[in-house]
C-alpha positions in Angstrom: 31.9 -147.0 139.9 35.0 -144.7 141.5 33.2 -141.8 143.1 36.2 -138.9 144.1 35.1 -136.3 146.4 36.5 -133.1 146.3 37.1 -130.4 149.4 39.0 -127.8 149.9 42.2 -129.1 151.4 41.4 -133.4 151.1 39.9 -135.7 148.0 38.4 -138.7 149.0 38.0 -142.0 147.2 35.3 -144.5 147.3 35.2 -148.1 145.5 38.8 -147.5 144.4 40.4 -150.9 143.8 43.4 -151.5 146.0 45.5 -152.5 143.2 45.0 -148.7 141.6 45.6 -146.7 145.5 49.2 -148.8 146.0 49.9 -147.6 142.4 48.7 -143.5 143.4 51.0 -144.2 146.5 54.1 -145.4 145.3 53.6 -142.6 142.6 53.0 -139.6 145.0 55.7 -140.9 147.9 59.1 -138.8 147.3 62.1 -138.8 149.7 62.5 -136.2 152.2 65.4 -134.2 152.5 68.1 -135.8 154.5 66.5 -138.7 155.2 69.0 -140.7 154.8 70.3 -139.3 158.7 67.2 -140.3 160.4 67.5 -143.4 162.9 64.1 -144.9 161.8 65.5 -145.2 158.1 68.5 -146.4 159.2 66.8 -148.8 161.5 64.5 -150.0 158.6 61.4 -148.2 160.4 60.7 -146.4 158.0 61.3 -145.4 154.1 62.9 -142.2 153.8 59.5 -140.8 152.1 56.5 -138.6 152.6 53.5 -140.1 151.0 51.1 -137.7 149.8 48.8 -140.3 149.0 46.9 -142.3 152.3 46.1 -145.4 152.2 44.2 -145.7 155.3 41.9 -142.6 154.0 41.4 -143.5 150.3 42.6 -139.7 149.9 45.3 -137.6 148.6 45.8 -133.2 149.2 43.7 -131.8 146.4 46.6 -129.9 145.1 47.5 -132.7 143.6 44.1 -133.6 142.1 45.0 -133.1 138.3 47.7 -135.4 138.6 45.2 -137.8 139.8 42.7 -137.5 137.3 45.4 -137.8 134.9 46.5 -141.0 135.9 43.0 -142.7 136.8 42.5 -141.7 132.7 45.5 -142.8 131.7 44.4 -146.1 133.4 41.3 -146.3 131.8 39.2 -146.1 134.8 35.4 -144.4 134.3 35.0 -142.1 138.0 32.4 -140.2 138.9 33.6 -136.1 140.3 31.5 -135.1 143.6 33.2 -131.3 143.6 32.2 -130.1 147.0 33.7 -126.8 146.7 31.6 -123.8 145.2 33.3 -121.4 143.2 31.3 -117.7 142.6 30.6 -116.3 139.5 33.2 -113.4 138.7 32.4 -110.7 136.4 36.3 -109.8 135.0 35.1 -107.1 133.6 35.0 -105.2 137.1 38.4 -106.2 137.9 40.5 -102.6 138.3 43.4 -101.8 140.5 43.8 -98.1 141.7 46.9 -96.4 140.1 47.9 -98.7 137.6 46.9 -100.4 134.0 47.1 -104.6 134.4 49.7 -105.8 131.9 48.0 -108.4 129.4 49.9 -111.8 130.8 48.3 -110.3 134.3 44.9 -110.2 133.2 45.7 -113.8 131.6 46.7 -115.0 135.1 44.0 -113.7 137.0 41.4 -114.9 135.0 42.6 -118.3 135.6 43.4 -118.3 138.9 39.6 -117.4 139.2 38.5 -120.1 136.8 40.2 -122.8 138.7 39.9 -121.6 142.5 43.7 -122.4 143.1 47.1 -122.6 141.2 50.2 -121.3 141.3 52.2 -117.6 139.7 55.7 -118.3 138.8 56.7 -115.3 137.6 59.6 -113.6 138.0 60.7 -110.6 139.7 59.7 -107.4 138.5 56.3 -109.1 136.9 53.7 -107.4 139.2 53.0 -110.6 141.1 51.6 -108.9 144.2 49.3 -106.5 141.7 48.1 -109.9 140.2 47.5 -111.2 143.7 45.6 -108.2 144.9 43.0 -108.1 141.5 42.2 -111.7 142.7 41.8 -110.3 146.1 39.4 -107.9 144.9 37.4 -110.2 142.7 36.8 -112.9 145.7 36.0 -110.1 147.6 36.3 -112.5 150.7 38.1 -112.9 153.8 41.9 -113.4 153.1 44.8 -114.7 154.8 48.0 -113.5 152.6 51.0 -115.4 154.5 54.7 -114.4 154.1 57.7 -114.9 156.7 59.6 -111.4 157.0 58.4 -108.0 158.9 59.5 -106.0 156.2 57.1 -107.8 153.7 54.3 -107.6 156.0 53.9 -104.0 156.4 55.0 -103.4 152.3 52.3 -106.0 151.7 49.8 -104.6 154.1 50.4 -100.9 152.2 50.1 -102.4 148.7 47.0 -104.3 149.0 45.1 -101.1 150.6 46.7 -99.1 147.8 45.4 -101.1 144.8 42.0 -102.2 146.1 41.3 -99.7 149.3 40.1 -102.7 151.2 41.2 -102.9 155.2 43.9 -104.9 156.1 45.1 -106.3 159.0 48.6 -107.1 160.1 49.7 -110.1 162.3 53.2 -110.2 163.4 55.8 -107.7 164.7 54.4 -106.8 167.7 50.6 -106.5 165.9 47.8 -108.7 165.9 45.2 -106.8 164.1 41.9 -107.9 162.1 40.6 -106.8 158.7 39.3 -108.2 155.7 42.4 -108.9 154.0 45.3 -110.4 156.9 48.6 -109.8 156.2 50.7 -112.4 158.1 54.0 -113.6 159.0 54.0 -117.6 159.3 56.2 -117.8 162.4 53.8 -116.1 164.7 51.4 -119.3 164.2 54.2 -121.9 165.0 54.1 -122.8 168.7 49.8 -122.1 168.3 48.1 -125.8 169.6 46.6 -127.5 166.4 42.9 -127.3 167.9 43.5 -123.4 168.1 45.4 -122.7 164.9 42.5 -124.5 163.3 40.0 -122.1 164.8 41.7 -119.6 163.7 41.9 -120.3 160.3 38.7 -121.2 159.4 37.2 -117.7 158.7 39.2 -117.6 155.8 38.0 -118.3 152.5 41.1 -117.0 150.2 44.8 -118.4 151.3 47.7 -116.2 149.4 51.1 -117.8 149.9 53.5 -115.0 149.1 57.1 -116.1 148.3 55.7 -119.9 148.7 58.4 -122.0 147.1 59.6 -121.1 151.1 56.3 -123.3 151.6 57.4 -127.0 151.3 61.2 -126.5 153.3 59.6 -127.8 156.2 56.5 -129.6 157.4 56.3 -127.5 160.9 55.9 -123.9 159.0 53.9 -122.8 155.9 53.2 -125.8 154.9 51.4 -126.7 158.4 49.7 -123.7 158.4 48.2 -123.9 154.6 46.9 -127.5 155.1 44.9 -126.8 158.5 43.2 -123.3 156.4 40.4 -124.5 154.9 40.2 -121.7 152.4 37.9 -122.9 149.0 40.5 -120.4 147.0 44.2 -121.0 147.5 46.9 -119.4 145.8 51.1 -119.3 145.4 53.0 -116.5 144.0 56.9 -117.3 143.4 59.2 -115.8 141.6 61.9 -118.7 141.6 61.7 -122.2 139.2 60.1 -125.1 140.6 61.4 -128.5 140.5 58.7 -131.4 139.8 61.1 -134.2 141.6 61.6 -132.1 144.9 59.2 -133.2 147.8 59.4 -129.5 148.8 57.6 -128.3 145.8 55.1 -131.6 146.5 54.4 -129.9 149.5 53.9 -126.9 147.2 51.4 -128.4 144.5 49.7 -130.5 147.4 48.6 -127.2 149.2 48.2 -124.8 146.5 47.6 -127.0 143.3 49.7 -126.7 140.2 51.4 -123.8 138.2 48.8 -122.3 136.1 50.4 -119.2 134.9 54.5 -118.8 133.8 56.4 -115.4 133.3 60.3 -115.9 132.6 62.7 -112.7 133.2 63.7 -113.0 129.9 60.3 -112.3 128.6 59.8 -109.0 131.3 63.5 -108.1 129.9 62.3 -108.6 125.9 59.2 -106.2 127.0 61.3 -103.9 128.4 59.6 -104.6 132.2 63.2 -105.7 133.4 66.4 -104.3 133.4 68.5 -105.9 131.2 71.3 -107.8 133.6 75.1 -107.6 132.3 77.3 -110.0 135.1 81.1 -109.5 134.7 82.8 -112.6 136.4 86.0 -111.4 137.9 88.3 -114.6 137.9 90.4 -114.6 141.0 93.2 -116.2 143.1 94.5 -116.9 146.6 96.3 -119.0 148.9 93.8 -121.4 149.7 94.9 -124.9 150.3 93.2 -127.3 147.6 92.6 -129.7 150.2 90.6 -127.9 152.9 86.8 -128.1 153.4 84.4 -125.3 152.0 83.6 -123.7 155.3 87.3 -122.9 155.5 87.6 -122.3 151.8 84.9 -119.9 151.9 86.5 -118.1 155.1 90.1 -117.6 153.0 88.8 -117.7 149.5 85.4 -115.3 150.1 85.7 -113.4 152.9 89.4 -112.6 154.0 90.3 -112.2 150.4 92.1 -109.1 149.6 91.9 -109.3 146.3 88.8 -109.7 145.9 87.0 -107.4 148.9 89.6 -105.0 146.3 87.7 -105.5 143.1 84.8 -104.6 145.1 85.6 -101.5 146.4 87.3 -100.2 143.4 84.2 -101.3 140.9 81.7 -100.0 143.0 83.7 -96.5 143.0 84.7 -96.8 139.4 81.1 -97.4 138.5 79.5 -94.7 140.7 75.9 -95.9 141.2 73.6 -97.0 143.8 75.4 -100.6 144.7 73.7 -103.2 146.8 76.2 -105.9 148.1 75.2 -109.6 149.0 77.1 -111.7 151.4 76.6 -114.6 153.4 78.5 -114.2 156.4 78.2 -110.7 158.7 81.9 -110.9 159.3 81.8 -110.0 155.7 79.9 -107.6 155.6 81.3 -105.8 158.7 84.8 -105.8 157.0 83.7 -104.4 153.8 81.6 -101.8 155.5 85.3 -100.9 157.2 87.0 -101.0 154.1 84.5 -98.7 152.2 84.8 -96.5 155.5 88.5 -96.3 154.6 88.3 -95.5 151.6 86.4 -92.3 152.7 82.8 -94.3 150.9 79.4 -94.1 153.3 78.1 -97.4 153.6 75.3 -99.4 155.0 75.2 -102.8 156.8 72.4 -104.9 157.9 71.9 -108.2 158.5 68.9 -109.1 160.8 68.8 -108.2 163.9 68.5 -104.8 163.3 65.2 -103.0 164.0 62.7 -102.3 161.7 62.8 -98.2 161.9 67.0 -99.4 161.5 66.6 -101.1 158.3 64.2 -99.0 157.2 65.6 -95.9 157.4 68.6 -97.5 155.6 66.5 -98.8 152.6 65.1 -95.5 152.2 68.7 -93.2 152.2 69.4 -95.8 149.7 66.1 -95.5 147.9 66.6 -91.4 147.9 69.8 -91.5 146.7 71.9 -89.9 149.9 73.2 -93.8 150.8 75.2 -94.8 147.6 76.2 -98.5 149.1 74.3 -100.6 151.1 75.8 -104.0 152.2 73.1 -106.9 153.4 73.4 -110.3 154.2 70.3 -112.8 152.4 67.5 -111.0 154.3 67.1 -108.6 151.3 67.5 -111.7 148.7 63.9 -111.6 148.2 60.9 -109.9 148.4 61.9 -106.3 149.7 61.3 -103.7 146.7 64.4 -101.6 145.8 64.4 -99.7 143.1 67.0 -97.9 143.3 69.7 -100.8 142.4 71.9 -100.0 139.6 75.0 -102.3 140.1 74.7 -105.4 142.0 77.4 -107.1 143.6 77.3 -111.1 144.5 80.2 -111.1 147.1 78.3 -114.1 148.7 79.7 -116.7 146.9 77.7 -119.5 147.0 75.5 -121.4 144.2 76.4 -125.1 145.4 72.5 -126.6 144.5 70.5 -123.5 144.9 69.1 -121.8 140.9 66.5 -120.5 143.2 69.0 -118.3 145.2 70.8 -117.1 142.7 67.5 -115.8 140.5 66.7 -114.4 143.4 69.6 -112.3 144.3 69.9 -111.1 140.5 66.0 -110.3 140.7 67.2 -107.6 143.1 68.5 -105.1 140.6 65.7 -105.8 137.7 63.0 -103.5 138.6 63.1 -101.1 135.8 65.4 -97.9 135.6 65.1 -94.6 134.3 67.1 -93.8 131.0 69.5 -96.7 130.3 67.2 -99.8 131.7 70.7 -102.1 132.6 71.7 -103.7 135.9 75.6 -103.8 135.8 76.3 -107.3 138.3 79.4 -108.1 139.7 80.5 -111.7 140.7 83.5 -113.7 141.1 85.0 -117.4 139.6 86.8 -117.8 142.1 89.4 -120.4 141.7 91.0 -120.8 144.7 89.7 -124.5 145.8 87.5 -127.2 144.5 84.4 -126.1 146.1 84.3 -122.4 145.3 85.3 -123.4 141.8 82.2 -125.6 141.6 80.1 -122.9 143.2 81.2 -120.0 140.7 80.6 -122.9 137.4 77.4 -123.0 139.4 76.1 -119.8 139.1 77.3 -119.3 135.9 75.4 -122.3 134.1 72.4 -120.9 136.1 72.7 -117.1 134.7 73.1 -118.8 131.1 70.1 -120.6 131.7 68.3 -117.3 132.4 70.0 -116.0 129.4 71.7 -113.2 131.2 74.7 -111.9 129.3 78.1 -112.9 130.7 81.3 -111.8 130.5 84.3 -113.4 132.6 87.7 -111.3 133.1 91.0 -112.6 134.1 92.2 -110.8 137.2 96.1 -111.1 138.0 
């Protein structure tokens, strides 16, 4: 008989035919990214894969534990479950956040998430992930570890879990190193931490919250090396962005956190009235750019020193007369079109990064009051911040080679709802200058279509 232990980060087999493992292994081994660069592939050292199953330990992450029941029944094969992990008793009932009324897909969600003791919440922005994240909190009513990877999450985190459930919170990272029941922190402070210590650490945790955690399988060295040494029993993602099965980034994903157990789509928060209602006018422009050169010049003549188009920025965003948020990619961007709003006698905003907190901030917040009508940002503010205050949205980054995930997430900027007319007005550009911006802009329109956003292109001479 197959016996399959089950803990809280590793399954183990026992009397598992060898015929059956080699099968679970070349089943759960995907290629890395790249890997086709490394010298040990190229040297036939190694195959180009992480395998999620081990052969020399009979055992596999338990993430990825329905997949293996699914195929040991699709096999046939009679096993025997030893669950080692002890899930507590949870009266829903008793679930209630302060201030606000859970939404019914919410209470769905939690309720699950509860049932199973891990799982994933893709839903999108604007869906009241964090709300959903902090009932759970308060049902477990355990010691937490909620990871993210920005400052400016970490203290909006910190201030929105002791709002809804008025438990203590701690805060790890910019400068603090604070306890509490719930710890709010960001990843890269447990990077250069010794194994044998970041272990320690980690064990008094008995609820993991990966915030943003699709961010959790880009490398093996950050989040995901931190969530498979916690040996939390609960473990939980929240993610606003799709998820790709084939990607052994989101492997990472389901092998630390388990599968996707509850799904909210914007177009469903949109239907409900949740989301503003996103109408993206594609400005189709022109320049000099030589077919011919590669896309980091391309980008430089086509994105960023185009005059036309920096143009049809300035003049929509003063033509349409609402709060604006700008995205770009480069800071030499957004330092020119900060000078060109400056010209044109507009008050604008840049930051990009380095800035300090109290900096960025205070920026966010002139924005938020209204007294700050444009505020330029490179991708630090493509996910995660809360700003309300967006009314037209302007994708001057570009971009959209491979990424759905970036471009969901810039657009999820502007969706939080608005007062009177709930509608995000987004501007973007097709730009058709050279091969790879035209790609890019095709790009990002097949991925707004597939969001069902409304789209409306115009011809710009």
């Amino acid at each position: 008989m197959i016996t399959l232990r089950i803990n809280n980060i590793y399954s183990y087999f026992n009397g598992i035919d060898p015929i059956y493992e080699k099968e679970l292994d070349e089943l759960f081994a995907k290629y890395i990214e790249n890997y086709w660069h490394s010298t040990k592939f190229r040297k036939h050292l190694w195959d180009g894969k992480i395998h999620f199953y081990k052969l020399a330990w009979h055992s596999f992450p338990t993430g990825l534990l329905d997949r293996v029941q699914t195929y040991l029944k699709n096999r046939g094969l009679s096993f025997y479950v030893n669950d080692k992990r002890t899930f507590q008793q949870i009266d829903f009932k008793n679930i209630g956040l302060k201030e606000i009324e859970l939404r019914d897909y919410q209470k769905e969600a939690i309720e699950d998430a509860l049932t199973r003791g891990s799982g994933i919440l893709s839903h999108a922005m604007n869906a009241g992930k964090t709300e959903s994240a902090c009932a759970i909190i308060q049902a477990i009513n355990q010691k937490t570890l909620w990871l993210t990877n920005k400052k400016k999450l970490l203290h909006q985190t910190a201030e929105r879990i002791e709002l809804r459930t008025g438990i203590e919170v701690g805060k790890v990272g910019d400068g603090l190193k604070e306890d509490g029941q719930v710890v709010v922190a960001i990843v890269q402070n447990f990077l250069k931490m010794p194994d044998k210590e970041l272990k320690v650490y980690l064990k008094q945790f008995e609820v993991l919250i990966v915030d943003e955690c699709h961010h959790l399988g880009g490398s093996m060295k950050t989040f995901y090396r931190v969530a498979m040494r916690c040996p939390a029993r609960y473990r939980y993602g929240l993610s606003a962005t799709p998820l790709q099965d084939k990607q052994v980034k989101d492997w990472r994903l389901y092998a630390a956190l388990g599968e996707i157990i509850s799904v909210v789509s914007n177009k469903e928060l949109i239907d409900q009235e949740i989301s503003a209602k996103p109408t993206i006018r594609m400005f189709e422009v022109d320049s000099d750019v030589d077919e011919t050169l590669n896309y980091v010049d391309a980008y430089q003549f086509g994105i960023v020193n185009n005059y036309l188009r920096n143009g049809i920025i300035i003049d929509e965003t003063k033509k349409i007369k609402l709060s604006t948020l700008i995205l770009v990619r480069l800071k030499d961007h957004g330092r020119l079109l900060k000078k060109l709003f400056s010209k044109e006698g507009t008050e604008s905003e840049f930051i990009s990064g380095p800035e300090t907190t109290e900096f960025i901030d205070d920026a966010i917040n002139r924005f938020e009051a209204g007294t700050l009508k444009v505020l330029i940002s490179t991708n630090i503010l493509n996910e995660g911040v809360d700003i309300s205050a967006i009314r037209h949205l302007v994708i001057a980054a570009g971009g959209g080679g491979d990424s759905h995930i970036e471009v969901v997430q810039r657009i999820g900027r502007g969706l939080r709802r608005k007062d009177g007319a709930n509608e995000l007005t987004v501007t973007d550009f097709y730009d058709r200058s050279n091969k790879h911006l035209r790609k890019h802009s095709r790009n990002r329109i097949a991925d707004y279509e597939k969001e069902e956003f409304e789209v409306e292109v115009e011809r710009v001479e």
